[in-house]
N, C-alpha and C positions, 0 to 999 in steps of 0.2 A: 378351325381356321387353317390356312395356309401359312406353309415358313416360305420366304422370299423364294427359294430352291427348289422347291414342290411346287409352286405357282408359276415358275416359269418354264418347268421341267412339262405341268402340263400344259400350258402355252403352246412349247416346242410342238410336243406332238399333235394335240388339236389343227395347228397349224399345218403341220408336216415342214418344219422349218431342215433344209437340208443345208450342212453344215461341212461341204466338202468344200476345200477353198478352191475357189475361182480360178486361179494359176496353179491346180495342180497337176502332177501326171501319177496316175495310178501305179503302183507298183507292184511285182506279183513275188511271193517271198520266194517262188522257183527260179525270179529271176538271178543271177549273178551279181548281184546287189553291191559287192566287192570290187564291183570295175563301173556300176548305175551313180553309186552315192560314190562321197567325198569328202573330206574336210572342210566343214565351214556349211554343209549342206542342212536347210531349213526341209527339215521330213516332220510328214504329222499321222496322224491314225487314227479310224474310228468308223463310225458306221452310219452312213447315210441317212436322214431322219429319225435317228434313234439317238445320239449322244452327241455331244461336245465331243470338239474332236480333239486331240491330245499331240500340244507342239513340241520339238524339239530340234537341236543343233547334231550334227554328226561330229565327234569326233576323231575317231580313228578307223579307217579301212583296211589297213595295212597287216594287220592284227588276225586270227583265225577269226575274233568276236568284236564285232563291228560294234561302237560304245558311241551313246549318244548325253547330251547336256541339256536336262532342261528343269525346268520348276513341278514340281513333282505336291501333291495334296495324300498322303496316304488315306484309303478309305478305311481301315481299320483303327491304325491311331487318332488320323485327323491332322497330323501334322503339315506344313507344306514349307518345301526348304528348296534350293537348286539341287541337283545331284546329278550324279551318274549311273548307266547303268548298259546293260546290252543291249541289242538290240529287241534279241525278242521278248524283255521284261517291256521294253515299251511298249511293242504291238501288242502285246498282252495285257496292258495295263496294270500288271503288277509288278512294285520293289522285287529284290534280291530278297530271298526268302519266304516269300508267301506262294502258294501254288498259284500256275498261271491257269486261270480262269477264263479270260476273255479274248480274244482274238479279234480284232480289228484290221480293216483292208489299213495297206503303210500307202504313204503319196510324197511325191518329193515336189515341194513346192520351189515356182522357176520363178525366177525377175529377170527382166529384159535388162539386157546392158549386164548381163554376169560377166563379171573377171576374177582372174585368180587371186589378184587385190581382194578384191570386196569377202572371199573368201575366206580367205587369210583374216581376213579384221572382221569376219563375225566370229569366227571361232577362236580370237586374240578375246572379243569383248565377253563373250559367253565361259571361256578360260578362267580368265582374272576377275569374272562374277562367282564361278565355282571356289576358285581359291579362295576369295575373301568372305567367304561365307561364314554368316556370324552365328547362325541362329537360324531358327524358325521366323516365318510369313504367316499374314491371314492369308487364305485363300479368298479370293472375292469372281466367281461367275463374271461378274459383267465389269468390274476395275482392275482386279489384279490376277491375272489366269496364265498362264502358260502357253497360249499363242503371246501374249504383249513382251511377254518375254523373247521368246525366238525371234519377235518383229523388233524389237528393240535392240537384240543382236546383230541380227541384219543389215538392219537400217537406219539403226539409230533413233526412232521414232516411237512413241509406245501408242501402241494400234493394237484393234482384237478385228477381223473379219466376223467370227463370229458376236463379237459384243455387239458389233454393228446390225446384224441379223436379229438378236435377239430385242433389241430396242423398238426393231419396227415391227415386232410383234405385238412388245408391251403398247407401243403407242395404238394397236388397233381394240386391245381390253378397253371393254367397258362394263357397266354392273351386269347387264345380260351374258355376256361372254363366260364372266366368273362364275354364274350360276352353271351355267352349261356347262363348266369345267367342272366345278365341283361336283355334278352329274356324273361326268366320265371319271372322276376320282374315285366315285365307291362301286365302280362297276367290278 
């Protein structure tokens, strides 16, 4: 049988579900990224019908090592907490400490009507979540993931773009589908 993770993992890709967000702008890490991003800035990373893409807050530029906030699932431990870290552990997908492995395109996700207000008070709310960080989270794919975060910083709102994506997936499964997935599961 299927664990919930592997079933939607092959979901995704039978689909080709592309999970780059809709308001973003691609980034290239040649760019100047130093003078691109910002304080308070919603950037994510990840790779085009292949994974969940990985949210977080910006917050410091200023800095040689540009440091970003966001909810963090270690794949080795399992753990999942807020943190911190540089930038390029997050395009990499890996914590401080473990070799970086993965490389993912960075996007700096845009809202209409941005001010330096609205900036200011995502990186005030994603701050004083970091601070009062008590403990470890579940990690939840489709409830509790790491865009609902950075959107909840944002905007105050707890939203997943991709949770949204991944729903109208599930909602096209039916027992045929599952078969033909488990097909492509022992390939």
């Amino acid at each position: 049988g299927y664990t919930k993770g592997q079933l939607l993992s092959e979901a995704i890709r039978a689909y080709g579900v592309d999970f780059t967000p809709k308001s973003a702008r691609r980034l290239l890490l040649t760019d100047n990224l130093h003078e691109i991003l910002y304080p308070g800035a919603h950037i994510s990373a990840g790779m085009p019908h292949k994974t969940y893409f990985h949210h977080g807050i910006v917050k410091e530029v200023l800095t040689p090592t540009i440091t970003v906030i966001h909810f963090w699932q270690d794949p080795i431990g399992g753990w999942s907490k807020i943190c911190e870290c540089d930038l390029n552990h997050f395009v990499a997908a890996t914590p401080p400490g473990h070799p970086k492995e993965l490389f993912r395109a960075l996007y700096l996700i845009e809202y209409e009507n941005d001010t330096k207000e609205k900036r200011e008070e995502t990186l005030a709310r994603a701050q004083q979540e970091l601070d009062n960080e008590v403990g470890q989270h579940t990690f939840e794919r489709l409830d509790y993931n790491c865009e609902h975060f950075a959107v909840k910083w944002r905007t105050g709102k707890w939203d997943s773009e991709q949770t949204r994506k991944t729903n109208q997936v599930l909602e096209k499964l039916d027992p045929e589908v599952k078969k033909q997935l488990e097909w492509i599961r022992t390939k």
